[in-house]
N, CA, C and O atoms as CSV, one atom per row, in Angstrom:
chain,resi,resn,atom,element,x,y,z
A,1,UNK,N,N,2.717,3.863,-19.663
A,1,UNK,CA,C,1.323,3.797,-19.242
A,1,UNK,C,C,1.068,2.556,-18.384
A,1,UNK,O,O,0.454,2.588,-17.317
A,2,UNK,N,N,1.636,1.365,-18.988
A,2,UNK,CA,C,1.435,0.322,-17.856
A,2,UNK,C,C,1.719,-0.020,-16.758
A,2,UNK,O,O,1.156,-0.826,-16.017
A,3,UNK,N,N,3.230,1.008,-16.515
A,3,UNK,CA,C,3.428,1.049,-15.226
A,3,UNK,C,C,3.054,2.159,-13.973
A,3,UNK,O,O,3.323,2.366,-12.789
A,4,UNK,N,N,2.293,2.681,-15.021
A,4,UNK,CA,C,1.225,3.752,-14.179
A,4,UNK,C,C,-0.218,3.095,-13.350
A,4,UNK,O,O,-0.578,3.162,-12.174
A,5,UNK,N,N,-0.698,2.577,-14.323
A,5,UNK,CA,C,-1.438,1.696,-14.245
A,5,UNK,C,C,-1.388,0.024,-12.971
A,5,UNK,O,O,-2.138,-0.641,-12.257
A,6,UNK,N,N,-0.544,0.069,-13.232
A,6,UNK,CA,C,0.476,-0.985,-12.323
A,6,UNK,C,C,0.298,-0.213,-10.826
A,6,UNK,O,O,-0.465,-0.546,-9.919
A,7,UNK,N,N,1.176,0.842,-10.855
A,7,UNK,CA,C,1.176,1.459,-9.348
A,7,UNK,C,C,-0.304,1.740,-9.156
A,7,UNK,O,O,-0.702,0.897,-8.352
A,8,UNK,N,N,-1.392,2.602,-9.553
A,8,UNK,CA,C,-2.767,2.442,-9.253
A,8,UNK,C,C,-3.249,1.530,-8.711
A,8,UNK,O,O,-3.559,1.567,-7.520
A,9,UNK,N,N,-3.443,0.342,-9.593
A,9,UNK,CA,C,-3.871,-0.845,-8.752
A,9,UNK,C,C,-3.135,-1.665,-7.717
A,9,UNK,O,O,-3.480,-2.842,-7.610
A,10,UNK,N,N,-2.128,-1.187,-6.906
A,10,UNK,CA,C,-1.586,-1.648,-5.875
A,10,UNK,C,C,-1.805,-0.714,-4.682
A,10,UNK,O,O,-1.870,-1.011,-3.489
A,11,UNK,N,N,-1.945,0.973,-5.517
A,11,UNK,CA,C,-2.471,1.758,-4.625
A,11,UNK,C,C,-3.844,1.445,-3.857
A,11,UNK,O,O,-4.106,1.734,-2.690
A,12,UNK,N,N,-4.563,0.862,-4.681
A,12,UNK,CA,C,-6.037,0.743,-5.091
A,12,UNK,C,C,-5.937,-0.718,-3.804
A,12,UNK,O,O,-6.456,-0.552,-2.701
A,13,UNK,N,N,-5.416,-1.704,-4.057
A,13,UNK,CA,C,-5.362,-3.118,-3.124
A,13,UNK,C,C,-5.063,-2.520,-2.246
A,13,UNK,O,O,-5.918,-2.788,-1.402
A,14,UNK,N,N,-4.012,-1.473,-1.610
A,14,UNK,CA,C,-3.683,-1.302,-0.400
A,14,UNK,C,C,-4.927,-0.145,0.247
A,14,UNK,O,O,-4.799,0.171,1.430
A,15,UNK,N,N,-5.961,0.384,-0.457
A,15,UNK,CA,C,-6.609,1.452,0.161
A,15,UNK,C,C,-7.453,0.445,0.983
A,15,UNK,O,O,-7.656,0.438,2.197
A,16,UNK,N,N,-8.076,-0.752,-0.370
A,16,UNK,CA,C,-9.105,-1.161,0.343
A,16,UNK,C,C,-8.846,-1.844,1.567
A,16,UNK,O,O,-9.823,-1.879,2.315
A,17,UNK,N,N,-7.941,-2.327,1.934
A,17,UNK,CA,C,-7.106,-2.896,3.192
A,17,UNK,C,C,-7.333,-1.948,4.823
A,17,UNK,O,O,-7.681,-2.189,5.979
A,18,UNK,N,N,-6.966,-1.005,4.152
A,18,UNK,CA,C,-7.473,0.082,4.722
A,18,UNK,C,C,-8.614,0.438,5.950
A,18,UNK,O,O,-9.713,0.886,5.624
A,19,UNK,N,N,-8.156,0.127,7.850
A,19,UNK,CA,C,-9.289,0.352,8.510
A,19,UNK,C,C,-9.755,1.512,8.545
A,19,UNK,O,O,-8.927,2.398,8.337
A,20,UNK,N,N,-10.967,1.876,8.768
A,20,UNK,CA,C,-11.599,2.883,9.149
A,20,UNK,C,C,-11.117,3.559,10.283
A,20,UNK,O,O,-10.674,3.028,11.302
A,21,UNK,N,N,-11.230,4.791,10.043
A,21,UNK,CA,C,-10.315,5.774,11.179
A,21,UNK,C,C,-11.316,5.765,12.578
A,21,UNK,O,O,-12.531,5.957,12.610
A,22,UNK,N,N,-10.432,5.489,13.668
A,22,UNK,CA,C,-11.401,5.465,14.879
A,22,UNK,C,C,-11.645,7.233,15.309
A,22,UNK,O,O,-10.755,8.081,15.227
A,23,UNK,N,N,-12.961,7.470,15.733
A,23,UNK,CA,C,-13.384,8.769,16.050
A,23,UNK,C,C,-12.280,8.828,17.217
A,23,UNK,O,O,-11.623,7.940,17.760
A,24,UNK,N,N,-12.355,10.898,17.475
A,24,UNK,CA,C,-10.973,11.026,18.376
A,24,UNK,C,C,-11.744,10.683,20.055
A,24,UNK,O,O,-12.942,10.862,20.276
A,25,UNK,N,N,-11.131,10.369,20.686
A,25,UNK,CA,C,-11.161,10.129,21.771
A,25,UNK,C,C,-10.728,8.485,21.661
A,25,UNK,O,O,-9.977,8.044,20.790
A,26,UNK,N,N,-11.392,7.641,22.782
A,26,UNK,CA,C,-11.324,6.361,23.154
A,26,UNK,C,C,-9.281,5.819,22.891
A,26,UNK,O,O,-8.262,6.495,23.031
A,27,UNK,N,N,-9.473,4.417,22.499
A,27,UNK,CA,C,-8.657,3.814,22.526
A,27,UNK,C,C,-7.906,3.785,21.203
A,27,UNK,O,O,-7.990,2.805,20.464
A,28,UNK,N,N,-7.160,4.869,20.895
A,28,UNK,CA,C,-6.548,5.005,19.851
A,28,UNK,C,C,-5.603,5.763,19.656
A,28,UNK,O,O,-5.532,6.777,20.350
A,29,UNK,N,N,-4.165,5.381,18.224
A,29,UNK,CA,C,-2.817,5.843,18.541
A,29,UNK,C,C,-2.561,6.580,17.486
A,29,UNK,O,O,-2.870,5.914,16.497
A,30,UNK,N,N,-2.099,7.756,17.140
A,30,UNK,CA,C,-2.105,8.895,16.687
A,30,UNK,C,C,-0.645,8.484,15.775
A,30,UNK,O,O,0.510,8.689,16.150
A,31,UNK,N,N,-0.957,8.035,14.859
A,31,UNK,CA,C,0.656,7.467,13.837
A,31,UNK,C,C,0.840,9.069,12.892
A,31,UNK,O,O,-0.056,9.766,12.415
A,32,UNK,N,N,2.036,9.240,12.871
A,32,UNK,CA,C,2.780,10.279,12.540
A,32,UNK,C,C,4.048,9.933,11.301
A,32,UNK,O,O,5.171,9.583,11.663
A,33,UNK,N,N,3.674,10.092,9.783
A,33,UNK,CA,C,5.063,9.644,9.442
A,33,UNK,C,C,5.310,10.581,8.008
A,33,UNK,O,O,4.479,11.115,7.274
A,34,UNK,N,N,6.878,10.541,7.931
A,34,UNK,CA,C,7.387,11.457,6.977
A,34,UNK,C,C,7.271,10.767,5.697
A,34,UNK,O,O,7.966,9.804,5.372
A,35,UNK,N,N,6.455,11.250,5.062
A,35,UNK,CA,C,5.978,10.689,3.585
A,35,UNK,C,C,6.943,10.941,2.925
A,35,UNK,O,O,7.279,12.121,3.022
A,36,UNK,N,N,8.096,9.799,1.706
A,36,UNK,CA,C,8.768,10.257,1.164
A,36,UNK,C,C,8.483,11.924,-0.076
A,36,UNK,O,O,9.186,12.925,-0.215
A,37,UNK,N,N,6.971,11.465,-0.836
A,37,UNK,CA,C,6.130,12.381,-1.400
A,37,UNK,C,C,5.996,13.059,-0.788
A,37,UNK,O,O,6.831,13.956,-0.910
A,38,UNK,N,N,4.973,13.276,0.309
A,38,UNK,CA,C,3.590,14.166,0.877
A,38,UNK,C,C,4.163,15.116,1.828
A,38,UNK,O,O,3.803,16.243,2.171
A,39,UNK,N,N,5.074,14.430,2.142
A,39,UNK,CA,C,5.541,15.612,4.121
A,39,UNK,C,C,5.010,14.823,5.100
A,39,UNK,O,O,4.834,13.606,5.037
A,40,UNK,N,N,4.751,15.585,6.042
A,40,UNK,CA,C,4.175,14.461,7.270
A,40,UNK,C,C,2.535,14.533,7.038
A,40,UNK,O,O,1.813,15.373,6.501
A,41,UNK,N,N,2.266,13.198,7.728
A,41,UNK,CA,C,0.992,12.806,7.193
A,41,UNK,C,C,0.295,12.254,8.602
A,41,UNK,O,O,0.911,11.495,9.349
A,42,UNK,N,N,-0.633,12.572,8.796
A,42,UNK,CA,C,-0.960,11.573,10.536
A,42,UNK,C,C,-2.332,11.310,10.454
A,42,UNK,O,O,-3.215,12.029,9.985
A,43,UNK,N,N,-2.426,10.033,11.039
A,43,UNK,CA,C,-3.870,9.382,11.309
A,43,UNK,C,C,-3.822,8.471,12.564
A,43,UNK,O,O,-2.878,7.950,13.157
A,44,UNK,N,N,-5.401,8.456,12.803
A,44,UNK,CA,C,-5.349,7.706,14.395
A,44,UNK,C,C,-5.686,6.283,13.637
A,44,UNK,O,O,-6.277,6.307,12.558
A,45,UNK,N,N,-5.221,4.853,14.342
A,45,UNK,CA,C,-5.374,3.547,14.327
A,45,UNK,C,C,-5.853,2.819,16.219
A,45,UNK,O,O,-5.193,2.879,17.257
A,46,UNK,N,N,-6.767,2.412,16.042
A,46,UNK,CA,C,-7.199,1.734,16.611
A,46,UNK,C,C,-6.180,0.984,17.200
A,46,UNK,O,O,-5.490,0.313,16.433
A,47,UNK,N,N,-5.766,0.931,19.214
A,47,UNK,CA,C,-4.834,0.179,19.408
A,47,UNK,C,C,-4.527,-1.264,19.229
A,47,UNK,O,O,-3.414,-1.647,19.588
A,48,UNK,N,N,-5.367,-2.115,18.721
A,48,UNK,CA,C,-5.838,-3.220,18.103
A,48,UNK,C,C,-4.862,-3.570,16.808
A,48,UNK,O,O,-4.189,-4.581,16.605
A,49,UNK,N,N,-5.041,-2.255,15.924
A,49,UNK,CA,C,-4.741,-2.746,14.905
A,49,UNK,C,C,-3.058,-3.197,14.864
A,49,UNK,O,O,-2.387,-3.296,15.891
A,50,UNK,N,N,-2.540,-3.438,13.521
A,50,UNK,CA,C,-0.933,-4.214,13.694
A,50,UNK,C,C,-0.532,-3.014,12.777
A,50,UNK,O,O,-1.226,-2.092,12.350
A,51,UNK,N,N,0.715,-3.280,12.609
A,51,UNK,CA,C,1.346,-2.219,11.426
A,51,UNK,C,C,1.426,-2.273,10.319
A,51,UNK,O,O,1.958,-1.324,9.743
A,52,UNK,N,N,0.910,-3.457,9.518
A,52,UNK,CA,C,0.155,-3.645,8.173
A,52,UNK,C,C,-0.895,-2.857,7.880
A,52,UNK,O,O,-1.238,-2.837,6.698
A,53,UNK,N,N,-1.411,-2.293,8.546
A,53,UNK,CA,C,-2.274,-1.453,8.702
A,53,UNK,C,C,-2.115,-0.131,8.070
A,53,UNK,O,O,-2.745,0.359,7.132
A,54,UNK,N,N,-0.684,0.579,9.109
A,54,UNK,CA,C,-0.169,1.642,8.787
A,54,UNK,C,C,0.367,1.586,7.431
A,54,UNK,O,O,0.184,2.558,6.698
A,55,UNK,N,N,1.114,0.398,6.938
A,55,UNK,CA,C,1.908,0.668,5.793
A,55,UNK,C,C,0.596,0.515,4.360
A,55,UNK,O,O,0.778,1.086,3.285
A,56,UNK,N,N,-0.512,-0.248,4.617
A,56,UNK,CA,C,-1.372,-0.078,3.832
A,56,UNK,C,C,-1.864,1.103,3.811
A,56,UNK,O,O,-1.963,1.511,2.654
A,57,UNK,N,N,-2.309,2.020,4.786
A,57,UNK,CA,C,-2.672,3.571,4.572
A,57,UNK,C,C,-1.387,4.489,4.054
A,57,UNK,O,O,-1.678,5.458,3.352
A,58,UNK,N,N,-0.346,4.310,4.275
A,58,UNK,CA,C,1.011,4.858,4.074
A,58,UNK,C,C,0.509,4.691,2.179
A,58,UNK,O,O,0.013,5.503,1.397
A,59,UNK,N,N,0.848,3.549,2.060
A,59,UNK,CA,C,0.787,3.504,0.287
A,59,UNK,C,C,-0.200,3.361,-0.347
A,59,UNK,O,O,-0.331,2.595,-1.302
A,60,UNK,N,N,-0.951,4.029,0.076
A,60,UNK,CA,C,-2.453,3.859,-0.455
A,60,UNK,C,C,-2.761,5.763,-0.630
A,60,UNK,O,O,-3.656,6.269,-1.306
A,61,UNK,N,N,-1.791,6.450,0.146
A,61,UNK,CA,C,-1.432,7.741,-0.033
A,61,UNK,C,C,-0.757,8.272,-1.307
A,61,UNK,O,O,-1.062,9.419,-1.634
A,62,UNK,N,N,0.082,7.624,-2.041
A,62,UNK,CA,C,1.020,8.094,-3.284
A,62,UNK,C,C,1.234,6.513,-4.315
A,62,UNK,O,O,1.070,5.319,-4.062
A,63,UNK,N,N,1.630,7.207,-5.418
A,63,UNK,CA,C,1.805,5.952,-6.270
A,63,UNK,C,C,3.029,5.394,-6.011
A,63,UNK,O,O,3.061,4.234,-6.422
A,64,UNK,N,N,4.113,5.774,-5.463
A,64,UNK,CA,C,5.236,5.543,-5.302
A,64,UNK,C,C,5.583,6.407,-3.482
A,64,UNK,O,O,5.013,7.224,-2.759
A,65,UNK,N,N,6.978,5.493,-3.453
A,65,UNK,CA,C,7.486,3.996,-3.788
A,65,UNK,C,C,6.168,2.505,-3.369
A,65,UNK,O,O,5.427,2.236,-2.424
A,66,UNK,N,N,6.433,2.021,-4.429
A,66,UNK,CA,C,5.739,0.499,-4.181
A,66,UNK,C,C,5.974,-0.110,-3.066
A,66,UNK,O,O,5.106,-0.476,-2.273
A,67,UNK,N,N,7.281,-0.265,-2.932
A,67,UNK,CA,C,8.024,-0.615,-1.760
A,67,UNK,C,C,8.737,0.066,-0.816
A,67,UNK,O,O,9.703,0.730,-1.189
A,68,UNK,N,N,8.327,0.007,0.763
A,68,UNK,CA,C,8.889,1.040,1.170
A,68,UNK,C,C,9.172,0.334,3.089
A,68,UNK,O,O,8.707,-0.745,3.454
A,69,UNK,N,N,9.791,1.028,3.767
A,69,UNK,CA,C,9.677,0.582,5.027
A,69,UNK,C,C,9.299,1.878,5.751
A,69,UNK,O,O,9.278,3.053,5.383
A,70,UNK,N,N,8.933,1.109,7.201
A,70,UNK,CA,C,8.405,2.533,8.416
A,70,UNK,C,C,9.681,2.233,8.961
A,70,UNK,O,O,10.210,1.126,9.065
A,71,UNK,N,N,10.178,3.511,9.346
A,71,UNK,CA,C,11.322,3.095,10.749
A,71,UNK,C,C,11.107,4.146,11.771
A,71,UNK,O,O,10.320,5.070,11.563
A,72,UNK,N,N,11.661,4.053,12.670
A,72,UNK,CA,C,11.835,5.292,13.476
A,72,UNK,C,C,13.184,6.093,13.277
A,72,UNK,O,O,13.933,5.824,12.337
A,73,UNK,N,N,13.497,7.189,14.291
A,73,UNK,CA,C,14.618,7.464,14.024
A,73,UNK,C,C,16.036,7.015,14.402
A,73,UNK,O,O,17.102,7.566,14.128
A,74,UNK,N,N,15.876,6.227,14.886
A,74,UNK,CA,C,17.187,5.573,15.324
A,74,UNK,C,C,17.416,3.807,14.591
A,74,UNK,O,O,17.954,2.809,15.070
A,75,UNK,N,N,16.702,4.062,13.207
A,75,UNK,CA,C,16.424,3.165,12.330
A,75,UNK,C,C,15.729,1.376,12.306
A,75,UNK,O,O,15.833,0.396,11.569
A,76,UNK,N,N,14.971,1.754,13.664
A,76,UNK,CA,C,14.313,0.414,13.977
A,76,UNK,C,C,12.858,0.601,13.107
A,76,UNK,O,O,12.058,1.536,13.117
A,77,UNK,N,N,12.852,-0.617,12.389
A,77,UNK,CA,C,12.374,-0.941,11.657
A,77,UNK,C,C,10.642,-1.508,12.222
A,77,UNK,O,O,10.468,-2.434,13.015
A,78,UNK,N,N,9.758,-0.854,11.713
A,78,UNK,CA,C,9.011,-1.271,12.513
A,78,UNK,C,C,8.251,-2.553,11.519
A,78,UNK,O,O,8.201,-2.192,10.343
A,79,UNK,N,N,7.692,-3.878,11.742
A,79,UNK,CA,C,7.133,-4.660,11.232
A,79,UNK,C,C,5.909,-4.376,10.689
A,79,UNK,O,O,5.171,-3.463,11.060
A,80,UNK,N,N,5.708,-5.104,9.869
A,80,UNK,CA,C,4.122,-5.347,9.760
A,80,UNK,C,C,3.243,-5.997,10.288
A,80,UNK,O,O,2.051,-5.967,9.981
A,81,UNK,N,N,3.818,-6.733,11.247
A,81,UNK,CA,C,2.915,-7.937,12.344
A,81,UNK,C,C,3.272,-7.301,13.109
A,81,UNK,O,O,2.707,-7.819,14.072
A,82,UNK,N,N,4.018,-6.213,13.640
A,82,UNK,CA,C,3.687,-5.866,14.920
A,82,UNK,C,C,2.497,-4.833,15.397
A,82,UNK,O,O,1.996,-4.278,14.419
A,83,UNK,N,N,1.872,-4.404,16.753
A,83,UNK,CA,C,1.187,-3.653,17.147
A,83,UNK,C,C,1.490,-2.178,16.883
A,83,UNK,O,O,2.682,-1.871,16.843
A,84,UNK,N,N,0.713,-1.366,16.726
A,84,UNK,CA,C,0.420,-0.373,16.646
A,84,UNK,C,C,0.800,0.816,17.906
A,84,UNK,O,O,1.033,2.025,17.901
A,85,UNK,N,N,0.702,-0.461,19.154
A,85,UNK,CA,C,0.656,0.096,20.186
A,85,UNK,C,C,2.332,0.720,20.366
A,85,UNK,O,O,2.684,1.781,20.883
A,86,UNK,N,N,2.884,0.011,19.955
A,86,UNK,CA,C,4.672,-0.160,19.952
A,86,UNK,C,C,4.995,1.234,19.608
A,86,UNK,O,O,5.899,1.637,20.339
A,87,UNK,N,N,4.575,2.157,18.731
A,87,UNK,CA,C,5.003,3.494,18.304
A,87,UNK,C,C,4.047,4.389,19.146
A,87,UNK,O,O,2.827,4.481,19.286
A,88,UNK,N,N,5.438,5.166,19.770
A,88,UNK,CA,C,5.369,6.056,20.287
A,88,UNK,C,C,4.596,7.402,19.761
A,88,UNK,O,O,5.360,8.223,19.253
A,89,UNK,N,N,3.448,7.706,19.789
A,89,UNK,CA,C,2.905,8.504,19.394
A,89,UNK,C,C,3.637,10.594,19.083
A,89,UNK,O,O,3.350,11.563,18.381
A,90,UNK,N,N,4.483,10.274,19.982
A,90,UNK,CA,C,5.008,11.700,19.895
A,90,UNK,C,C,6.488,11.680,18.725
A,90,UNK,O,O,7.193,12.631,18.389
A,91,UNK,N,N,6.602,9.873,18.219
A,91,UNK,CA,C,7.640,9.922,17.162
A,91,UNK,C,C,7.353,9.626,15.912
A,91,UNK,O,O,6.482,8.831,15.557
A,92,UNK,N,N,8.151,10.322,15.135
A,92,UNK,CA,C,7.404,10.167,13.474
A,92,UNK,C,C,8.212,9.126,13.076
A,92,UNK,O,O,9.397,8.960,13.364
A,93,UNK,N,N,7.399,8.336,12.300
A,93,UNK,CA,C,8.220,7.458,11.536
A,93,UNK,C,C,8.335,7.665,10.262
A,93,UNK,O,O,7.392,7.981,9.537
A,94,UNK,N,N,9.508,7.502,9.891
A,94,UNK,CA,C,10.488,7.708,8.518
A,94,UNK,C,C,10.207,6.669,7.300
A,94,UNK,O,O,10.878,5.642,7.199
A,95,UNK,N,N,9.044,7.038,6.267
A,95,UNK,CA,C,9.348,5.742,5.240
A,95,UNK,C,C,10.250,6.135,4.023
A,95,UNK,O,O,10.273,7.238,3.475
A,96,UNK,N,N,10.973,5.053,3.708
A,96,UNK,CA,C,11.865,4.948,3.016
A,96,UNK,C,C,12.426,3.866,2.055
A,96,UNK,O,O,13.268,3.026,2.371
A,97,UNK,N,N,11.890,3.991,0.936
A,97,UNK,CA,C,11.613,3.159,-0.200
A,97,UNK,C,C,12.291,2.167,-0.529
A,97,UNK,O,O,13.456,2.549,-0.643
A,98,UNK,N,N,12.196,1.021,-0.760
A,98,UNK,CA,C,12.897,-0.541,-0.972
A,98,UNK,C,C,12.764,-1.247,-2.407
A,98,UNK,O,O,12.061,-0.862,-3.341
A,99,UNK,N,N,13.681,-2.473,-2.362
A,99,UNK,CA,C,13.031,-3.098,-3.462
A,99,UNK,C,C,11.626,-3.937,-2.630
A,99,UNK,O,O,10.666,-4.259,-3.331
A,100,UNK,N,N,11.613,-4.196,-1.355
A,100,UNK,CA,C,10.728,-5.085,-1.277
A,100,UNK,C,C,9.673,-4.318,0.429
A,100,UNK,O,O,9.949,-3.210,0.889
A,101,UNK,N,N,8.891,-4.961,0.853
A,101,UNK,CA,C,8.195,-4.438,2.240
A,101,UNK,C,C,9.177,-5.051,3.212
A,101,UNK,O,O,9.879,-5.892,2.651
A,102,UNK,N,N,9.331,-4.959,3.949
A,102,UNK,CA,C,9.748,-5.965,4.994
A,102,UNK,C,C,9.195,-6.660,5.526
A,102,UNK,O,O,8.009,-6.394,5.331
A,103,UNK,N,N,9.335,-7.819,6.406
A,103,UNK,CA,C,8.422,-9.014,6.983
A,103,UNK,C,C,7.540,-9.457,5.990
A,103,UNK,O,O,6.619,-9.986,6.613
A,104,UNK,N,N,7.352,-9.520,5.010
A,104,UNK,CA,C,6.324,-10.117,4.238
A,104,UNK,C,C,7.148,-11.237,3.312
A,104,UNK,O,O,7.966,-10.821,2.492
A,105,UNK,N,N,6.957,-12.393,3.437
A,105,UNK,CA,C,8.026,-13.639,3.108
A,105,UNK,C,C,6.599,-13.643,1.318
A,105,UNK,O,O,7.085,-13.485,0.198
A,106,UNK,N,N,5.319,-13.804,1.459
A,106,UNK,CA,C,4.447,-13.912,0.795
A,106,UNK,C,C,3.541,-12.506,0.482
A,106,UNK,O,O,2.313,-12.426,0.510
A,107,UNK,N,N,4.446,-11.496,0.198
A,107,UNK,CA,C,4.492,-9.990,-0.062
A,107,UNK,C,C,2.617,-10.007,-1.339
A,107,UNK,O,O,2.401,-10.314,-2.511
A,108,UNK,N,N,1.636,-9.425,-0.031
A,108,UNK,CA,C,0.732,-9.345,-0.389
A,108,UNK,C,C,0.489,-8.321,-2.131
A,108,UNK,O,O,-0.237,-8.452,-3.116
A,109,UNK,N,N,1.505,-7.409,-1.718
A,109,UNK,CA,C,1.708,-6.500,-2.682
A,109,UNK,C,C,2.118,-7.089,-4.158
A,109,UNK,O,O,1.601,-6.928,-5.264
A,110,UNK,N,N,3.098,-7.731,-3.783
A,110,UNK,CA,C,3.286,-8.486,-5.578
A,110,UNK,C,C,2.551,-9.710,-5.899
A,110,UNK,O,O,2.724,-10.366,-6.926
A,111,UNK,N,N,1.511,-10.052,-4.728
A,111,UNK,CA,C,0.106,-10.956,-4.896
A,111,UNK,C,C,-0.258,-9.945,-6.124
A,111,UNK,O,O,-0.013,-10.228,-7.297
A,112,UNK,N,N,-1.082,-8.320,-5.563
A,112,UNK,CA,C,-1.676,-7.565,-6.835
A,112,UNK,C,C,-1.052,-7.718,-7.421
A,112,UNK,O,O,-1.484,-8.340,-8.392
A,113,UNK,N,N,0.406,-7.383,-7.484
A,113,UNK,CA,C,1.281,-6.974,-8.791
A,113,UNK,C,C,0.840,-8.375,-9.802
A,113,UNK,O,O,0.538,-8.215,-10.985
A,114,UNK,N,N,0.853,-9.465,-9.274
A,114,UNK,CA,C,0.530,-10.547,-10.322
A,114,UNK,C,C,-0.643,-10.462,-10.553
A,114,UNK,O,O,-0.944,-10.200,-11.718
A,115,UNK,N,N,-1.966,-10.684,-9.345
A,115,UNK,CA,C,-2.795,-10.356,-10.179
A,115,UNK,C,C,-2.886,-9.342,-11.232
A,115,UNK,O,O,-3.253,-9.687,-12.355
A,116,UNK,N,N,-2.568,-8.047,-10.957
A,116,UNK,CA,C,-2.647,-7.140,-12.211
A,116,UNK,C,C,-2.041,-7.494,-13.645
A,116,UNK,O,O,-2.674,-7.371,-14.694
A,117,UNK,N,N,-0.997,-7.858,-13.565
A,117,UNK,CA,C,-0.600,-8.786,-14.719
A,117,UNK,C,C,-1.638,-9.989,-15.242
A,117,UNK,O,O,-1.826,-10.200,-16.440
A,118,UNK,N,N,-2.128,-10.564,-14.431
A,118,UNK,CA,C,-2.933,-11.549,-15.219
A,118,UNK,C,C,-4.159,-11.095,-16.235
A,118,UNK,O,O,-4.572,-11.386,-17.358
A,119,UNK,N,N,-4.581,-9.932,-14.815
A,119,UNK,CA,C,-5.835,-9.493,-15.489
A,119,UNK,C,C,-5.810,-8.099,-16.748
A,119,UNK,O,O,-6.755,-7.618,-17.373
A,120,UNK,N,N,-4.420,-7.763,-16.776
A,120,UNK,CA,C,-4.216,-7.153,-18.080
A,120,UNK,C,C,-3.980,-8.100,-19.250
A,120,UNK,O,O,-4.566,-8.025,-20.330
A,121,UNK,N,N,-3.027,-9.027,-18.904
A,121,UNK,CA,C,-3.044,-9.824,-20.420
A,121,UNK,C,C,-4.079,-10.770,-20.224
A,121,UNK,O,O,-3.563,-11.860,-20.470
A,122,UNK,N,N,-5.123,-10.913,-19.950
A,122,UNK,CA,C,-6.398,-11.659,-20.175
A,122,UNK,C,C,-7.446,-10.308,-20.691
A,122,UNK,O,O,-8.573,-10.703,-20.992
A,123,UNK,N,N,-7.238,-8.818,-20.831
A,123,UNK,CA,C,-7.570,-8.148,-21.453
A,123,UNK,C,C,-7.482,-7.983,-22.652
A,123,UNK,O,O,-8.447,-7.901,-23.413
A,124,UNK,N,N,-5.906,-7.891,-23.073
A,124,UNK,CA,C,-5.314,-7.988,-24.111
A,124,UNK,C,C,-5.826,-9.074,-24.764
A,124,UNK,O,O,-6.544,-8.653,-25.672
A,125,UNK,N,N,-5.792,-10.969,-24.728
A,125,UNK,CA,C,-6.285,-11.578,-25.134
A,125,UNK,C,C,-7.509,-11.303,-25.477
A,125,UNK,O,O,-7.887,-11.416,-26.643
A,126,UNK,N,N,-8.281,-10.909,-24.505
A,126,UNK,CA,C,-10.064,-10.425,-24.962
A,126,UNK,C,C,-10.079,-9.844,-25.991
A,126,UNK,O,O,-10.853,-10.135,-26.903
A,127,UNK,N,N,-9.145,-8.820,-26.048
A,127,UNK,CA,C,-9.195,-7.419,-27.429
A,127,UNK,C,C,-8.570,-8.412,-28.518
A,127,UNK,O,O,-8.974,-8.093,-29.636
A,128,UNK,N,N,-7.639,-9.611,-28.544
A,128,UNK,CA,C,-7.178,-9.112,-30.038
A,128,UNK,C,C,-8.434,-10.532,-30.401
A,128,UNK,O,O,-8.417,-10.834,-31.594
A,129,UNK,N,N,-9.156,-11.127,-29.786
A,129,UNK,CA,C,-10.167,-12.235,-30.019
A,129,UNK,C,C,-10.884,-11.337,-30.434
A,129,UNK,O,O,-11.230,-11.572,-31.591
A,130,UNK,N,N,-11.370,-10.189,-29.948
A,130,UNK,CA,C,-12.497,-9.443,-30.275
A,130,UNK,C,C,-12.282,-8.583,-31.894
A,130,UNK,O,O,-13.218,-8.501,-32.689
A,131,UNK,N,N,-10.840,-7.968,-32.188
A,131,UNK,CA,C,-10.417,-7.949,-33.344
A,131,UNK,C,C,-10.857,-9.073,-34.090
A,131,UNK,O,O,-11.663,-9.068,-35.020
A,132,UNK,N,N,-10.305,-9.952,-33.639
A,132,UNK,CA,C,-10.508,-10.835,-34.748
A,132,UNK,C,C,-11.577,-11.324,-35.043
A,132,UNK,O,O,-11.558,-12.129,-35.974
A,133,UNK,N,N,-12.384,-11.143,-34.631
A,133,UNK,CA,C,-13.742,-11.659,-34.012
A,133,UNK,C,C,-15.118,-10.666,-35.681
A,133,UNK,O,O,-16.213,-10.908,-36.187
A,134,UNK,N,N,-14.093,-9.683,-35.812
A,134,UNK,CA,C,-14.999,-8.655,-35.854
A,134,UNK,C,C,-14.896,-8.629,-37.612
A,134,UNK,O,O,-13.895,-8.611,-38.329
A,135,UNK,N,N,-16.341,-8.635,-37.965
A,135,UNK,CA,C,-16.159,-9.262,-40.060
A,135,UNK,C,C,-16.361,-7.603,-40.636
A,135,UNK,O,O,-16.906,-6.585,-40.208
A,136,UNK,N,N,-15.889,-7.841,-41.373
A,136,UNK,CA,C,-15.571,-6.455,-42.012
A,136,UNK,C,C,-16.634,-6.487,-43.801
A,136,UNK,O,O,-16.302,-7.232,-44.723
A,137,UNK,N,N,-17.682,-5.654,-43.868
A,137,UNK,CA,C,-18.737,-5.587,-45.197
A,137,UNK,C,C,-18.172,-5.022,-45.897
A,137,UNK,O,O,-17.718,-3.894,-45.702
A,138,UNK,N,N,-18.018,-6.003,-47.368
A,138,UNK,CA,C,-17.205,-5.010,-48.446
A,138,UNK,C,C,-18.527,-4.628,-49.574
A,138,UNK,O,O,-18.320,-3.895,-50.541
């Protein structure tokens, strides 16, 4: 259960990350990628945005993998600081699950993962204070 719970709230950090989809027309790039889960999955990003972007909507799609990379098919790896603009709209990119994200030296993701840990066992503490807390009429 806790590690259900666990993947939720990382799902949950990466949704809210999450830009708003630009209406179709104007200045925007049509990302295409093979969900290890889902199948292919596509949404437009604003040419602005970077590819932290994508991988936050990517895992904000399934509970798993936690960790995962975008590549293309000839296995270039696409960053998370890079532009959006860089992928070729007519190529899908391939994610494919890791122990860790790539480019992230200060991996926002196991930021939640700790927070979530803190703020479960500061739950736990709450409950067994509150047990104890609690007088029993004989």
């Amino acid at each position: 259960m806790k590690e259900a719970a666990k993947q939720e709230y990382v799902r949950q950090a990466r949704l809210q990350r999450v830009p708003d989809e630009p209406a179709p027309g104007g200045d925007a790039v049509l990302v295409q990628v093979r969900h290890v889960n889902l199948g292919i999955i596509k949404r437009r990003f604003r040419s602005s945005d970077k590819m932290i972007s994508v991988y936050d909507w990517v895992g904000s799609r399934s509970l798993l993998p936690i960790h995962f990379e975008l590549s293309n098919y000839q296995g270039q790896v696409f960053m998370p600081e890079q532009s959006v603009v860089d992928i070729d709209s007519l190529t899908f990119i391939n994610m494919v699950g890791y122990e860790a994200t790539p480019g992230l030296e200060d991996d926002e993701i196991s930021w939640a993962l700790d927070v979530f840990e803190k703020t479960t066992m500061t739950r736990f503490l709450i409950s067994l204070v509150t047990v104890k807390s609690v007088k029993v009429a004989c």
